[in-house]
C-alpha positions in Angstrom: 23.3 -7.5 -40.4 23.3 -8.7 -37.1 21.4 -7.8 -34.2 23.2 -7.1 -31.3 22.0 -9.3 -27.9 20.7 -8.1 -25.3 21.4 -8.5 -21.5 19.8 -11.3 -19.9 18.4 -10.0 -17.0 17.5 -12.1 -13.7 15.7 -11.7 -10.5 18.6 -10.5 -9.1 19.2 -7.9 -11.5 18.2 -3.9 -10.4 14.2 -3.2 -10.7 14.8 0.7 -9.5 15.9 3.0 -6.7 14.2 5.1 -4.6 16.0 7.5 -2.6 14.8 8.1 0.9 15.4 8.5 4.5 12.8 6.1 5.6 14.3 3.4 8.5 17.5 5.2 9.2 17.0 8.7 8.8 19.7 9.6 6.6 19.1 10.2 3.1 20.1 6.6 0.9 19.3 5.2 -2.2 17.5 2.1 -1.8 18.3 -0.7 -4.7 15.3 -3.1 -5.2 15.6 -6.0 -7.4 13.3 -7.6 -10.1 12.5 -10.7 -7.6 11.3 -8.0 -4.9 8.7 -6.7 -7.2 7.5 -10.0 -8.2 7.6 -11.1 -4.7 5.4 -8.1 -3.8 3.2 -8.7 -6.3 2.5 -12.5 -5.4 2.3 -11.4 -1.9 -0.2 -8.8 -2.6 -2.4 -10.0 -5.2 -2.8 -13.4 -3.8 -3.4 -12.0 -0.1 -4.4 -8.6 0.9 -4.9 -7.0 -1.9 -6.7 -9.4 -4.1 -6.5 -7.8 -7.8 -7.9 -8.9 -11.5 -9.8 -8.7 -14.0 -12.8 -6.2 -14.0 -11.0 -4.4 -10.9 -10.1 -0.3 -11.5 -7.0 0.3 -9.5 -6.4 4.3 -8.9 -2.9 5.2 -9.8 -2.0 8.6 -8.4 1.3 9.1 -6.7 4.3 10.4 -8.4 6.2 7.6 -10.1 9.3 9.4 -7.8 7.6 7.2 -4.7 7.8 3.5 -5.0 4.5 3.3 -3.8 3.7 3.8 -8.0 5.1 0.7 -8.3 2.0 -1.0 -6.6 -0.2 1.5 -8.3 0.9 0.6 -11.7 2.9 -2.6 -12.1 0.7 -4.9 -9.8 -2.9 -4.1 -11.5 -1.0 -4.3 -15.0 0.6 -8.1 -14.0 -3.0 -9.1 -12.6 -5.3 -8.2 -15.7 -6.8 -5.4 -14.0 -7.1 -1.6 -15.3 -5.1 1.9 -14.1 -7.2 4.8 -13.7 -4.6 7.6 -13.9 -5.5 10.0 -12.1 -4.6 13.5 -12.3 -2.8 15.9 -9.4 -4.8 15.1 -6.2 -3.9 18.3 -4.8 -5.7 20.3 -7.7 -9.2 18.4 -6.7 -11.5 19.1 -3.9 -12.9 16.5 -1.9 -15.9 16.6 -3.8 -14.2 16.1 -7.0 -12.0 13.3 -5.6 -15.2 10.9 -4.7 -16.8 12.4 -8.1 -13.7 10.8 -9.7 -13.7 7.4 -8.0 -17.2 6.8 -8.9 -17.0 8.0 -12.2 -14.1 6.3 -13.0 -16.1 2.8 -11.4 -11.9 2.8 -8.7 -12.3 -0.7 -6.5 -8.6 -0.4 -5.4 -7.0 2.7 -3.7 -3.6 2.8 -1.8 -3.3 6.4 0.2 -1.9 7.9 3.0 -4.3 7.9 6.0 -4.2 11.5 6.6 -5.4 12.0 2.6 -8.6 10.1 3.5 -9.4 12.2 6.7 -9.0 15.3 4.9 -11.7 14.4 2.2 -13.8 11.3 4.0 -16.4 13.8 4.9 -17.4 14.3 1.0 -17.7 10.5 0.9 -21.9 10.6 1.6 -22.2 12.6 -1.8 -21.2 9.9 -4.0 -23.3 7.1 -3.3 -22.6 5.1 -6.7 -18.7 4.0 -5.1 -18.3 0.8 -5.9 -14.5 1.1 -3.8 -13.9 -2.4 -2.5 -10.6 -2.1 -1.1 -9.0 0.4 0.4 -5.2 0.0 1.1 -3.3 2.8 3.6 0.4 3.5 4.7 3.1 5.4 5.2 1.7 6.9 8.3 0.2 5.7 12.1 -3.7 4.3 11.7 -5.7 6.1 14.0 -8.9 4.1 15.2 -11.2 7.2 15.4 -10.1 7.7 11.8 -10.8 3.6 11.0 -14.3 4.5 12.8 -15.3 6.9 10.4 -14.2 4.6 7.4 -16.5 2.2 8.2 -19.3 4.9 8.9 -18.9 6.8 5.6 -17.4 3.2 3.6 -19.8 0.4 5.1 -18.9 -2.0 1.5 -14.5 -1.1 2.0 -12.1 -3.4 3.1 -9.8 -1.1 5.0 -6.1 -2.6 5.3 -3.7 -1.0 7.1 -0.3 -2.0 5.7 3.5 -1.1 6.7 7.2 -1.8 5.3 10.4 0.1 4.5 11.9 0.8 1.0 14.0 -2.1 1.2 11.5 -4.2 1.6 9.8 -3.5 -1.5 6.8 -0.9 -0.5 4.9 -3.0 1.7 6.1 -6.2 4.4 2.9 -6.6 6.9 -0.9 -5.9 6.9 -3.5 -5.7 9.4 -7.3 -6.0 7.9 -9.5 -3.5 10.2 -12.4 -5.0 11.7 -15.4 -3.4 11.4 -15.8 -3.4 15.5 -12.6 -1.4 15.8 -11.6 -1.1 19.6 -12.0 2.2 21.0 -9.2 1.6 23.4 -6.8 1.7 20.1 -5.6 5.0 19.4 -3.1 3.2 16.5 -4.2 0.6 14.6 -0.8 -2.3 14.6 0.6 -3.1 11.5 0.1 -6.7 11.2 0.9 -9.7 10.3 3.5 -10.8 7.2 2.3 -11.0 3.8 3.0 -14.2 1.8 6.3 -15.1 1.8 7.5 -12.5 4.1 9.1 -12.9 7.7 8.9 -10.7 10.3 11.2 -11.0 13.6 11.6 -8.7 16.4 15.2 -8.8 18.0 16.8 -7.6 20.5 20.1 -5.8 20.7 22.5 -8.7 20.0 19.7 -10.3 17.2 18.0 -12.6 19.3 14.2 -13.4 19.4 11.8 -11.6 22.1 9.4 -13.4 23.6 5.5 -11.6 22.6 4.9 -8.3 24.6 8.9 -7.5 24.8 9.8 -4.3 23.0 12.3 -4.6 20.3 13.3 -3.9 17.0 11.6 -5.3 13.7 13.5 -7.1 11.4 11.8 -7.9 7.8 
């Protein structure tokens, strides 16, 4: 009987899709490769988002959102453990702390205005043992930074940005605790590892610093 072989599959080869409307805002299904998610991966475990063993990584967005992929995948490849975590929406804010301590989480990645809607709950769980605290996918106040690192005085908060196409995540800005009150939104950084980040002008050419433009990853 033979066996019949299967595909060789390389970096180049489709990882998923994700349908969105994210940088142009028309609907599109994005097509990310295998060498994308490794390249996030590298990027993110090795820089921002140091991950491994003995770390508890909260996974709970919809696998629908490529954001799952960073959830799941990336704590998998780094030896660290998923804590699935059930509907969000279904918890109240006292229940969502409950769970993180509980649960021993060290790694979250959220939307900011998630974490302004339950930080005031934060004071009743003082066993959190959160180290890092990754947010996207939305404009970083500094007021809401402020109250971070009032409520979260042991969390790294990182705010990070990037399209679809660029796999989840491109740049990241690590928050100082002394955040300037004169930011009302935080920037998004610098590039990961083995990212660029250039920003063009009409006809593609290089701005000098402090000319508006438009960001190409």
């Amino acid at each position: 009987i033979s066996t019949p072989r299967l595909p060789e599959i390389t970096p180049e080869h489709l990882a998923y899709i994700v349908y969105t409307s994210g940088s142009t805002g028309i609907p599109k299904g994005v097509a990310v490769s295998h060498a994308s998610v490794v390249n996030l991966a590298f990027a993110r475990t090795r820089g921002h988002d140091p991950i491994g063993p003995g770390d508890r990584v909260l996974a709970a967005i919809s696998v629908g959102f490529d954001v799952s992929i960073g959830q799941l995948l990336l704590p998998l490849l780094s030896g660290a453990c998923v804590v699935i975590a059930p509907d969000l929406r279904g918890l109240s804010a006292e229940a969502f702390w409950a769970l993180l301590a509980d649960q021993r989480v060290s790694h979250v990645n959220s939307v900011p205005s998630f974490f302004d809607s339950v930080l005031d709950a934060a004071a009743q769980q003082p066993n959190l043992v959160l180290k890092r605290l990754m947010l996207g996918g939305e404009g970083l106040s500094g007021a809401l930074c402020r109250r971070l690192h009032a409520a979260l005085p042991n969390t790294v908060v990182v705010n990070m940005y990037g399209p679809p196409e660029a796999c989840i995540d491109a740049t990241a800005y690590v928050v100082p605790d002394d955040v300037e009150r004169s930011l009302a939104i935080l920037p998004i950084g610098r590039p990961l590892a083995n990212y660029r980040a250039y920003v063009l002008d009409a006809r593609l050419r290089p701005l000098p610093a402090g000319v508006a433009g438009e960001l190409f990853l």
